[in-house]
Residue frames as qw, qx, qy, qz and C-alpha x, y, z in Angstrom:
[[0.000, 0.889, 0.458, 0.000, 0.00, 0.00, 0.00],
 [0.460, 0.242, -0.021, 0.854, 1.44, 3.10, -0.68],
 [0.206, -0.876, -0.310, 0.307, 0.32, 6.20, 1.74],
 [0.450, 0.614, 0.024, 0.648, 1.88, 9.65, 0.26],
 [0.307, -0.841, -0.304, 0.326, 2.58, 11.57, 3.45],
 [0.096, 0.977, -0.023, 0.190, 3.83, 15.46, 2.53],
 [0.228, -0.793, 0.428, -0.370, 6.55, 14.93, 5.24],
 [0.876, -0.144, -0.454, 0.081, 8.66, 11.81, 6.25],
 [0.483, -0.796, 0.244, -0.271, 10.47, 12.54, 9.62],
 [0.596, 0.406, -0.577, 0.382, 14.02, 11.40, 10.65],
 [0.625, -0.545, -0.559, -0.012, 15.24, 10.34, 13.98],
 [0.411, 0.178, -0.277, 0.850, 16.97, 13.07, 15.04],
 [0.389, -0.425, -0.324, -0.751, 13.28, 15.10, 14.97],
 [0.667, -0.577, -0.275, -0.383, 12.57, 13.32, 17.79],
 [0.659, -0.334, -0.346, 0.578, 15.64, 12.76, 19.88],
 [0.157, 0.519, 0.311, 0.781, 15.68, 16.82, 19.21],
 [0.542, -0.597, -0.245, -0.539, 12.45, 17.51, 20.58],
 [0.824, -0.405, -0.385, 0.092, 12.65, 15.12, 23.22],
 [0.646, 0.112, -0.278, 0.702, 16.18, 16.75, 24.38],
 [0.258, -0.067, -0.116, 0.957, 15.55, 20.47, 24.14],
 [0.406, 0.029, 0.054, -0.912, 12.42, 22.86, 23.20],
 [0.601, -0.087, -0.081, -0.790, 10.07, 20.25, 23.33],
 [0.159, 0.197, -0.933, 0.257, 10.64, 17.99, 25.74],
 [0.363, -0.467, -0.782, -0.196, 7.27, 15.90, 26.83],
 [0.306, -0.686, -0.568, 0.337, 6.85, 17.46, 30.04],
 [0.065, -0.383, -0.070, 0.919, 7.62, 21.19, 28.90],
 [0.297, 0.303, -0.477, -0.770, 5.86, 21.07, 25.20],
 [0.283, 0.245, 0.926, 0.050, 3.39, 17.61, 24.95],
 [0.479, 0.705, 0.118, -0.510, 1.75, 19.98, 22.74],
 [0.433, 0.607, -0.505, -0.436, 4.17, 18.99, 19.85],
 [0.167, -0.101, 0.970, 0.147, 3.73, 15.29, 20.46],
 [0.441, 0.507, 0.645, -0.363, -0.11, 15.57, 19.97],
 [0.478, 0.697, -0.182, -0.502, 0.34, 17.82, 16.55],
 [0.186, -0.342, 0.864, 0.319, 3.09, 14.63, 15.70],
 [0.377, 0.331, 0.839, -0.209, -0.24, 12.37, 16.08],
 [0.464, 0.707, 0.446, -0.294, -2.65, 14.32, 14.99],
 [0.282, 0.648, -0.456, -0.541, -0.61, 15.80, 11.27],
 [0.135, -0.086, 0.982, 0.104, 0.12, 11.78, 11.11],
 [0.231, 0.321, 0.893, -0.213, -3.54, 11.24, 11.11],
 [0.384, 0.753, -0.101, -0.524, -4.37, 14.53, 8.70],
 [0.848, 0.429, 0.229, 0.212, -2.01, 12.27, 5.93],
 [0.300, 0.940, -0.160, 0.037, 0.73, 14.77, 6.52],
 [0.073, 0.721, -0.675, 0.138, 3.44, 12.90, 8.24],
 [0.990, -0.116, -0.079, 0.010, 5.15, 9.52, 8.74],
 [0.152, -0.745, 0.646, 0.071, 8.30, 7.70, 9.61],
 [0.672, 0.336, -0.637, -0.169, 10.09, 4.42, 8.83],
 [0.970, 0.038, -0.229, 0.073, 10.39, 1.29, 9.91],
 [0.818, -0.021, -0.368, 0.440, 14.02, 1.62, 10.51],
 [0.198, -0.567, 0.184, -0.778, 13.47, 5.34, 12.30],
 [0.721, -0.530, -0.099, -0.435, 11.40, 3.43, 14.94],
 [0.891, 0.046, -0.215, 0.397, 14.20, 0.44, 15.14],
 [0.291, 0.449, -0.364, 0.762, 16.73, 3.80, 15.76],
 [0.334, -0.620, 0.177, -0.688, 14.26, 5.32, 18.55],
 [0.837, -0.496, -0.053, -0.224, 13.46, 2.24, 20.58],
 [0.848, -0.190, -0.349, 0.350, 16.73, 1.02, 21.20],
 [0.086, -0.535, 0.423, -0.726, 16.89, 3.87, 24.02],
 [0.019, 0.061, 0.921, -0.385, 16.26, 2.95, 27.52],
 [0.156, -0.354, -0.833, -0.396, 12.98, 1.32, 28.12],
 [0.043, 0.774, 0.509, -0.375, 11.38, 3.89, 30.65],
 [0.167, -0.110, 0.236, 0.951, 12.67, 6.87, 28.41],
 [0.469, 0.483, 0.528, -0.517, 9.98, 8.89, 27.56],
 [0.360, 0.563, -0.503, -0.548, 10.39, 8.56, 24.05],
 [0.303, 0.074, -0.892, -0.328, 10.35, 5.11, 23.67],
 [0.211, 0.303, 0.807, -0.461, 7.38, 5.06, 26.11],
 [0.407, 0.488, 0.083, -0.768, 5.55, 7.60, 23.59],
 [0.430, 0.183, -0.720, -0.512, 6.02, 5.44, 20.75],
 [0.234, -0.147, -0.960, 0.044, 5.09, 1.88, 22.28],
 [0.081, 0.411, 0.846, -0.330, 1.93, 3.18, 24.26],
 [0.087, 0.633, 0.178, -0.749, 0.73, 6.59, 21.91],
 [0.030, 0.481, -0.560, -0.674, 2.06, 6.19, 18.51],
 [0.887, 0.300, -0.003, -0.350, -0.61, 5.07, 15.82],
 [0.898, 0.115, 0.387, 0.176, 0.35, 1.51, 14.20],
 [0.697, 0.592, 0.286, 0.286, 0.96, 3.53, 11.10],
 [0.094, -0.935, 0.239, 0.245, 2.85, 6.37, 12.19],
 [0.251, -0.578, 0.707, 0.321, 6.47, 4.29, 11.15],
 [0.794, 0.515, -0.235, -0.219, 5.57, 2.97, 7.01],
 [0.852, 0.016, 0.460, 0.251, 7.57, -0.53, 6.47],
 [0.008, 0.677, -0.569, -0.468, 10.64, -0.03, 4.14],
 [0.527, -0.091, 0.814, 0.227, 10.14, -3.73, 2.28],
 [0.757, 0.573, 0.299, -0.092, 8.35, -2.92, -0.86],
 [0.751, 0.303, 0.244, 0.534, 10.38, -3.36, -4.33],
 [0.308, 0.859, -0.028, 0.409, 10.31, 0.54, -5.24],
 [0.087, -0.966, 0.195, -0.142, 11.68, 1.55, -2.18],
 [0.896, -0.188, 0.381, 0.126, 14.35, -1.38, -1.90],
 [0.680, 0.405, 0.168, 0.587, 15.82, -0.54, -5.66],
 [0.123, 0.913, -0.006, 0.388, 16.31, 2.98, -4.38],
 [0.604, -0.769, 0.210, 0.003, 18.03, 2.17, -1.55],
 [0.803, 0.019, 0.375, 0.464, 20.55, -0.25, -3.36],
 [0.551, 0.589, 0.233, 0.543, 20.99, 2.66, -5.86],
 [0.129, -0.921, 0.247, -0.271, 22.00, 5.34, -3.11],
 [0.811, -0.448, 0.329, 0.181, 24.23, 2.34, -1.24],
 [0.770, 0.259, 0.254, 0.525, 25.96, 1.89, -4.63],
 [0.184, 0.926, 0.011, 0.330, 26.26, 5.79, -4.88],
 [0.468, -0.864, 0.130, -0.137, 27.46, 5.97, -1.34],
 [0.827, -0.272, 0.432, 0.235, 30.16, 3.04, -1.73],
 [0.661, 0.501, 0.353, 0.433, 31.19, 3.99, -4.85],
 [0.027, 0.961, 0.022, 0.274, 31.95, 7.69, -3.71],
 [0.769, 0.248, -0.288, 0.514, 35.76, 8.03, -3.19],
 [0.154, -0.679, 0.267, -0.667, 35.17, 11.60, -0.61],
 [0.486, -0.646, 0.421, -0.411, 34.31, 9.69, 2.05],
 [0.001, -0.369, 0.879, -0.303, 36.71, 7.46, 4.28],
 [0.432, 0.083, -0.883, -0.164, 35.52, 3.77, 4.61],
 [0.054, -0.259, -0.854, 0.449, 34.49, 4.02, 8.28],
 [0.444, 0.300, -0.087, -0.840, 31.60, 7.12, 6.98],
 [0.606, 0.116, -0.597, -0.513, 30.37, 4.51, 4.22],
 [0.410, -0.354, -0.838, 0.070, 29.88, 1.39, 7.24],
 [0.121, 0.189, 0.704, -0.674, 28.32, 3.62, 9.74],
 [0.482, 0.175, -0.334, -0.790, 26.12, 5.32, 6.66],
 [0.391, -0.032, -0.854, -0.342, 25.17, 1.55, 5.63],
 [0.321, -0.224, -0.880, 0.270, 23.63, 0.81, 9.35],
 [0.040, 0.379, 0.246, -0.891, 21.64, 3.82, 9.87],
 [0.282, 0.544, 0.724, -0.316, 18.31, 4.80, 8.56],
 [0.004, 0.567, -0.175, -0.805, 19.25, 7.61, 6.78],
 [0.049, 0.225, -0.783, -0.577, 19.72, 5.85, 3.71],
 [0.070, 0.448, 0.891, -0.003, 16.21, 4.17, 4.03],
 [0.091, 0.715, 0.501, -0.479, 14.67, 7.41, 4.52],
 [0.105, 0.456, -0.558, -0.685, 16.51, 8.76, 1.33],
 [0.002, -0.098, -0.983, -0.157, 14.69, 5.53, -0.27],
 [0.005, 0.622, 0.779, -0.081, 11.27, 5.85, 0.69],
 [0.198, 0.610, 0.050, -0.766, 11.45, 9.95, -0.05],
 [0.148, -0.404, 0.666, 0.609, 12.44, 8.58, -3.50],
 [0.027, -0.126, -0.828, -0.546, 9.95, 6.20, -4.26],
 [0.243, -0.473, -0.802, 0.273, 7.40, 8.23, -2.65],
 [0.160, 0.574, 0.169, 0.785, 8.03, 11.68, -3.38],
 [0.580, -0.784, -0.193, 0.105, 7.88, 12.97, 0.15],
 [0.123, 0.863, -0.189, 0.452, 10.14, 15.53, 1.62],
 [0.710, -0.293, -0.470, 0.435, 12.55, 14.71, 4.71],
 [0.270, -0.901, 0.149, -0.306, 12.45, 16.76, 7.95],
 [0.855, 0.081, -0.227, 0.460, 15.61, 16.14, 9.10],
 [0.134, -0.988, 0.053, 0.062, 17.72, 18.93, 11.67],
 [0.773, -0.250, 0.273, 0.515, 20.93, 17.96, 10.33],
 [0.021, 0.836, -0.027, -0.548, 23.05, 20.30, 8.47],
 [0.742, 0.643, -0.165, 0.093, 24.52, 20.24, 4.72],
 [0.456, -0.748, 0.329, 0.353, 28.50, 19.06, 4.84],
 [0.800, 0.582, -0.081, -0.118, 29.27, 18.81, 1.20],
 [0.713, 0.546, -0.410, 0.156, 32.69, 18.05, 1.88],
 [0.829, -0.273, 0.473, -0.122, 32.43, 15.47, 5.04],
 [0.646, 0.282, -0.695, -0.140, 34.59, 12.51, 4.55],
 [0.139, -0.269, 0.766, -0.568, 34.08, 11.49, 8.21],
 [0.419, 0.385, 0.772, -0.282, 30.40, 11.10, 7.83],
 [0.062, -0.184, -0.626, -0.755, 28.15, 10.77, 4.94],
 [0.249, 0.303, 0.457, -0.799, 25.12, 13.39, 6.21],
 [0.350, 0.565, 0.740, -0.104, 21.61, 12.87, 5.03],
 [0.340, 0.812, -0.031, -0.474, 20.95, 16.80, 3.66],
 [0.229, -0.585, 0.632, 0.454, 24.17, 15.68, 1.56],
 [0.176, 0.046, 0.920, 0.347, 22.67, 12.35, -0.09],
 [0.354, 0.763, 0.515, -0.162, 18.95, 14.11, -0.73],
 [0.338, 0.764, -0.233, -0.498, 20.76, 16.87, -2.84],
 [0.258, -0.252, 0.819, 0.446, 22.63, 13.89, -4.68],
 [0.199, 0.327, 0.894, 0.235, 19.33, 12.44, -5.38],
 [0.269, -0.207, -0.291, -0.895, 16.81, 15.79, -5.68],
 [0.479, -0.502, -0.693, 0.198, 15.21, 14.38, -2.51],
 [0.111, -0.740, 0.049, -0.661, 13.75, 17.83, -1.09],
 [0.636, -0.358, -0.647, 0.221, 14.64, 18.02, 2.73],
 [0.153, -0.765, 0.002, -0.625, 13.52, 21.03, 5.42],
 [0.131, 0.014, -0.787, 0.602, 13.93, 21.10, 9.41],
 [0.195, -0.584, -0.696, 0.369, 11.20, 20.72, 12.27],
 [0.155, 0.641, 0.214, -0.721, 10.45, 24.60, 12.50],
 [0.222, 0.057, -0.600, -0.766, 10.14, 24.76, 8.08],
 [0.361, -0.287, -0.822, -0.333, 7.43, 21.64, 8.94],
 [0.069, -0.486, -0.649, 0.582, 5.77, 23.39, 12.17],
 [0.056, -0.520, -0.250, 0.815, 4.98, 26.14, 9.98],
 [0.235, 0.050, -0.723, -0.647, 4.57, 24.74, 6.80],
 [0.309, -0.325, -0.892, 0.061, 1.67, 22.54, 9.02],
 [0.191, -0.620, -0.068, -0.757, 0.41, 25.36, 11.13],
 [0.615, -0.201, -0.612, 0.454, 1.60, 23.90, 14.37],
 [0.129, -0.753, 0.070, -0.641, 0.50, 26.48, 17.24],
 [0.477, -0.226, -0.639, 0.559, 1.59, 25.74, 20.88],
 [0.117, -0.772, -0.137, -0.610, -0.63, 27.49, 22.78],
 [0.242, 0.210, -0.763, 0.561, 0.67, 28.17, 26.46],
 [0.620, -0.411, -0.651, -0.151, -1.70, 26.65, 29.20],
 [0.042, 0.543, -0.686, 0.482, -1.84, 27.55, 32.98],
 [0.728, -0.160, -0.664, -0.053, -1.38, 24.70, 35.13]]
C-alpha cells in the first residue's frame, strides 16, 4: 500500500524535541500535533526510524511515547520493491563515492538515513531532518548531503511546524 505523506520525519526530529524545546513534560503539545498531522495524511516515519528510537532505555519517555501513543501507522515498512531498488541505488552511490573514508560509508550503511533517502524517493515525500549540509564530510556521509545527490527535497522541524500550522498554545497549570 502506498500512503503519500507530505513529510517523512528522521530520527533526530525526535531525539531533538525530546532533548531540548520540546521535551514531553515542557511542550506535549508537539507530540499531539506529531499524532494528529500523522492522522491529517501529513506525516510519517520508517520502519528503521522506529528500530533507531526504541533502542533507548525502556522507561525513556520517548520510547514510552512510541510503544503506548504512537498510531500503528505512524512508522511505514521499508520492504516494498520501489523503495528497496532505491536504496541499493544510493548504497551503490554511497560506496562507490571516493570523498568519504571507509568508516563514513559502514556507519552510513547501518543507519536509517539511507532508508529514509529511499522511501522519499519512491514516494516523493520531503525529509524533515535537523541535520546540516557538509558537502565536503569525509568522516560522515550526512543525510541533507545524499537528498541533494538524489533531488530528494529536505527542510527542518520549525520549516514543517509552519509549513503545518503547528501552534503551541501556552496553558496555565
Amino acid at each position: 500500500m502506498s500512503i503519500n505523506h507530505p513529510y517523512i520525519l528522521d530520527s533526530d526530529v525526535f531525539i531533538a524535541a525530546k532533548n531540548s524545546y520540546y521535551a514531553f513534560t515542557i511542550c506535549p503539545g508537539f507530540w499531539t500535533s506529531l499524532i494528529h498531522h500523522h492522522e491529517a495524511g501529513n506525516i510519517c516515519s520508517i520502519d528503521r526510524v522506529k528500530g533507531e528510537l526504541l533502542a533507548g532505555r525502556p522507561t525513556e519517555d520517548l520510547v514510552q511515547w512510541i510503544k503506548n501513543d504512537v498510531p500503528a501507522g505512524f512508522f511505514i515498512g521499508t520492504d516494498d520493491e520501489t523503495v528497496i531498488s532505491a536504496y541499493e541505488e544510493i548504497m551503490l552511490w554511497v560506496q562507490r563515492n571516493s570523498q568519504y573514508f571507509d568508516q563514513a560509508k559502514a556507519k552510513f550503511a547501518t543507519e536509517a538515513d539511507g532508508w529514509l533517502v529511499a522511501y522519499a524517493m519512491a514516494h516523493t515525500t520531503a525529509i524533515v531532518t535537523n541535520e546540516q549540509p557538509r558537502p565536503q564530510s569525509r568522516n560522515r556521509v550526512l543525510l541533507p548531503d545524499v537528498c541533494a545527490q538524489f533531488n530528494i527535497t529536505h527542510k527542518d522541524t520549525f520549516f514543517m511546524l509552519r509549513d503545518l500550522a503547528v501552534r503551541f498554545e501556552w496553558e496555565v497549570s
